[in-house]
N, C-alpha and C positions, 0 to 999 in steps of 0.2 A: 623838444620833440614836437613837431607836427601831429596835432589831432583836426580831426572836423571831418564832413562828409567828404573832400578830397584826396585821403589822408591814403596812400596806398595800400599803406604797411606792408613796405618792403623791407623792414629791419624791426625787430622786434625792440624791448624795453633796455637790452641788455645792449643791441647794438648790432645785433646779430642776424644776418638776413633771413627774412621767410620764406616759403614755397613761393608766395608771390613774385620775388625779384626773375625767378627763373620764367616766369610766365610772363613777363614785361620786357624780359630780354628777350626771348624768344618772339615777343609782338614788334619790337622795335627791329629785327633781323629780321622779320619777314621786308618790314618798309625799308630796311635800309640795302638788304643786298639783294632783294628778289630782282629775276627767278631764281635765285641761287637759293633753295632753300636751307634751311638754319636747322642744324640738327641738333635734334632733345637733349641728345644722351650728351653734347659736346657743351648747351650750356647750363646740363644741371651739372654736370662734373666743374664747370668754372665758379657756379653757387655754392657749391660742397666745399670746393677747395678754398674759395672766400672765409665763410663762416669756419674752415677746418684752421686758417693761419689769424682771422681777429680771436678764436679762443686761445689761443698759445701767447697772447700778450700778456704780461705782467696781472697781477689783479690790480693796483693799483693805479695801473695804466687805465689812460681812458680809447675804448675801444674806438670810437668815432670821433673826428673834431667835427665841433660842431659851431657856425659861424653863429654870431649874435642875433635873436631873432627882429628880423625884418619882414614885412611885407612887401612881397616881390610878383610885380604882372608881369607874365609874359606874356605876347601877341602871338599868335600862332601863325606864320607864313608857308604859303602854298609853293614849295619847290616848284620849276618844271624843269624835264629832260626830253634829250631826244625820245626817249621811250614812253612820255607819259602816255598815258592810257592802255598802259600794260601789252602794247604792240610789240612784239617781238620780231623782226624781220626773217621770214621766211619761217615764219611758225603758221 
């Protein structure tokens, strides 16, 4: 499990996602499909329904895999599109 100041906690100890995953996914839907805005209710029902099918696993089952810990950078890249700078054609 990932701790430290970075640490989101987007899934809690059990395995299981928190409030936060929905407010992460909802930040990532603004950048990924705007203007199309991303509706609440569409992905806290896909959070709900997450955490509603990891608690129906097995108890013995492990609810997440989890890859062997490594330290991993990522670089962060600046996309561009026709649209950047939030121009709309004929807005």
């Amino acid at each position: 499990m990932v701790a430290g100041p970075y640490d989101l906690m987007l899934f809690d100890a059990a395995g299981l996602p928190t409030g936060n995953l929905a407010k992460v996914m909802a930040n990532m839907a603004a950048v990924e499909i705007w203007p199309a805005p991303a509706r609440s209710g569409l992905i806290e029902a896909a959070a709900a329904h997450l955490k509603r099918l990891l608690e129906k696993l097995p108890s013995g089952e492990p609810k997440v895999s989890r890859p062997e810990s490594k330290t991993v950078r990522v670089r962060a890249t600046r996309l561009t599109s026709p649209n950047d700078g939030r121009h709309v054609p004929g807005g």
